[in-house]
Residue, then its C-alpha position, 0 to 999 in steps of 0.5 A: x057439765x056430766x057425760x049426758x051434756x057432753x054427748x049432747x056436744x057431739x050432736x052439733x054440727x059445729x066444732x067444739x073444743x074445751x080447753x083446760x088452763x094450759x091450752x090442753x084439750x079437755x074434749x073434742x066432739x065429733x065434728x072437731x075431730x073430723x076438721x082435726x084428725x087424730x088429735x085427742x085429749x090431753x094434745x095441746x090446743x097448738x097442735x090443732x090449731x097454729x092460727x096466731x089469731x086464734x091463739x091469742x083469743x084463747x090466751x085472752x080468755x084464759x089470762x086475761x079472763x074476758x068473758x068472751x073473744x070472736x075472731x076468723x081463722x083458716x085451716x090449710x090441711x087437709x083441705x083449706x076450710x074458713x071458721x068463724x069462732x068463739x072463744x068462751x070463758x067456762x063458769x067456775x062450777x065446770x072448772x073440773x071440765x076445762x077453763x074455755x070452750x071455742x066454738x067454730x062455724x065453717x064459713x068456706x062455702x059463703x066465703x067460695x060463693x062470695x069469690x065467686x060472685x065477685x069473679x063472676x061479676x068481673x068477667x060478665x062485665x068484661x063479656x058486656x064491655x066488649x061488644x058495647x065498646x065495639x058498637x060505640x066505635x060503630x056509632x061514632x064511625x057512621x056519625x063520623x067518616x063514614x056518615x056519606x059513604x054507603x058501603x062503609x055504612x052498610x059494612x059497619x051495620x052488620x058488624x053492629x047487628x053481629x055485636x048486638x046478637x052477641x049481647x043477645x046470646x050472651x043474655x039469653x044463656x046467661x038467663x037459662x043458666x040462672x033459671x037451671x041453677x034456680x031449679x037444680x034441685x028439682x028433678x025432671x019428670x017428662x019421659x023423653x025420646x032421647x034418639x028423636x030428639x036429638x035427630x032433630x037437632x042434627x037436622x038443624x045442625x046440619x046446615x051449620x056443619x055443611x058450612x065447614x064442609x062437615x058431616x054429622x052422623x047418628x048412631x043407634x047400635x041397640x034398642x034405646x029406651x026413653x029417659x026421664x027428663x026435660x026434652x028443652x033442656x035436654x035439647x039445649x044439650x045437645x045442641x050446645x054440643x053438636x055446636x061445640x064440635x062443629x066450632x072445634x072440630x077439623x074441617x072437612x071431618x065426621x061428627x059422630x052422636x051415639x046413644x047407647x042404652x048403659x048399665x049404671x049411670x053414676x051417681x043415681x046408681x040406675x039403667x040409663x042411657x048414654x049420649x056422646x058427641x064426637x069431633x076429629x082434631x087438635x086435642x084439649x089440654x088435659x089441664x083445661x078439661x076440669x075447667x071446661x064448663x066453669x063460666x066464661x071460660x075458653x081455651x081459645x078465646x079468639x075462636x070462641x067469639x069468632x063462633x058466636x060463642x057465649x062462653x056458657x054453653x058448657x056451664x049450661x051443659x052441666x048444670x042440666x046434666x046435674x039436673x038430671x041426676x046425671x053425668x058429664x065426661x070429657x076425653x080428649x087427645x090429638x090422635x083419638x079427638x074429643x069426645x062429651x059423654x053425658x049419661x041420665x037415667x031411663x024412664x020407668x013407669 
């Protein structure tokens, strides 16, 4: 193997390591040197790699003379990162090069998504189970005790109508999340009127709030440019926002939209415009705002059914910003409130 095949090495993606009789590295490509920083040739393969497994593959390879060891190996630093690898018994006529080579493929992401699912289907189960359990309840209570007593007849219906909206909602988020992650990569192209859309959702939103005793207001301090988006998912945005902040917020208090015109929006480096929504009231804990568009999760569950919540406003609210190649902040505090900012680039011709 001359230089022109071990610079052939280093356009791999993958890790490849070659590795002399004594377990001490011969040659390290640019991507082993990214997942091992500062080793180098002539380090023990130990110093990079203290997987037991893996060790023992080489050792096989090495003493042993098998042709060929698979195995799985994970490395914790600097971040935990999951490899499948193969260990190889080199020919002969490349003896001067080294005796084995391991070649590595990072499976953490298959790994991540794999977990993922698995959480996912385990928490939609339990979102489903809930609301059937309690329509099950209803049944046999109405086939039961209250099957001649109409006020409890007419009680246990509408909490049957409000379990089976619940499932209703739960689905239909559930399919407009699948649908934006489907189309994540495709970038809207509709030139949208952001302060007319979002009018439009106050108006609707209003009726909810005065319910609270709530106000909500829009403020419009510049000149606002249209954005290049979806106006329904955009839509979708703000009023899964505006219904957050009413759900959340103190009684009795003022919600305020502002859409403001800004500089930069990050991470497409351009002009855009900037929509935040603002409530009074009990602080999220900082701990849970990185948390906060995941799926399914809530930081006050009990509130969050008692709204109709779904548990996906917030995730679908992501993955709509990420769309639009945008950005989503979230502050929060006991004296200032909580404020979503989310910030999309301008339309241009």
């Amino acid at each position: 193997m001359d230089n022109v095949e071990l610079e052939i090495l280093d356009l791999i993606n993958d890790p490849v390591i070659i590795i002399d009789a004594k377990r001490t590295l011969r040659f390290i490509n640019k991507a082993a040197k990214l997942i091992f920083p500062g080793k180098s040739i002539d380090d023990d393969l130990v110093a990079a790699i203290r997987d037991p497994g893996a060790l023992k593959a080489v050792d096989q390879i090495l003493k042993d003379r098998e042709v060929e060891v698979r195995g799985r190996l994970t490395l914790s630093a600097p971040v935990e990162q999951h490899f499948d690898f193969k260990v190889s018994l080199l020919p002969e006529s490349l003896g001067e090069l080294g005796k084995a080579i391991m070649l590595l493929h990072d499976i953490t992401r298959v790994l991540d998504a794999e977990e993922f699912r698995s959480a996912f289907i385990g928490d939609l189960s339990h979102e489903l189970r809930s609301p059937l359990s309690s329509l099950t309840g209803f049944i046999e209570t109405l086939q039961g005790p209250a099957k001649e007593d109409d006020n409890a007849r007419a009680h246990f219906l509408q909490l049957m109508e409000n379990e089976a909206h619940r499932m209703k909602n739960l689905i239909d988020d559930l399919l407009s999340l699948s649908q934006l992650e489907a189309e994540e990569h495709i970038r809207p192209s509709q030139k949208v009127d952001l302060v007319t859309l979002a009018s439009s959702v106050i108006l609707v939103g209003k009726q909810k709030a005065l319910k609270r005793n709530m106000e909500i207001r829009l403020n419009t301090e510049n000149v606002v440019p249209s954005v290049l988006g979806d106006s329904d998912e955009l839509r979708r945005v703000i009023r899964n926002l505006v219904d957050n902040a009413i759900s959340y917020g103190e009684e009795s208090s003022i919600i305020e939209v502002s859409i403001n015109p800004i500089d930069l929006v990050y991470p497409a480096h351009v002009h855009g415009v900037a929509l935040s929504v603002h409530n009074k009231g009990t602080g999220i804990e900082q701990t849970d705002i990185p948390r906060l568009t995941e799926r399914f999760y809530r930081t006050d569950k009990a509130r969050s059914r008692e709204t109709g919540g779904t548990g996906l406003g917030l995730a679908i609210v992501k993955h709509a910003i990420n769309r639009h190649r945008g950005d989503l902040k979230i502050e929060s505090d006991d004296i200032k409130g909580t404020t979503f900012t989310f910030s999309i680039p301008a339309f241009t011709e």
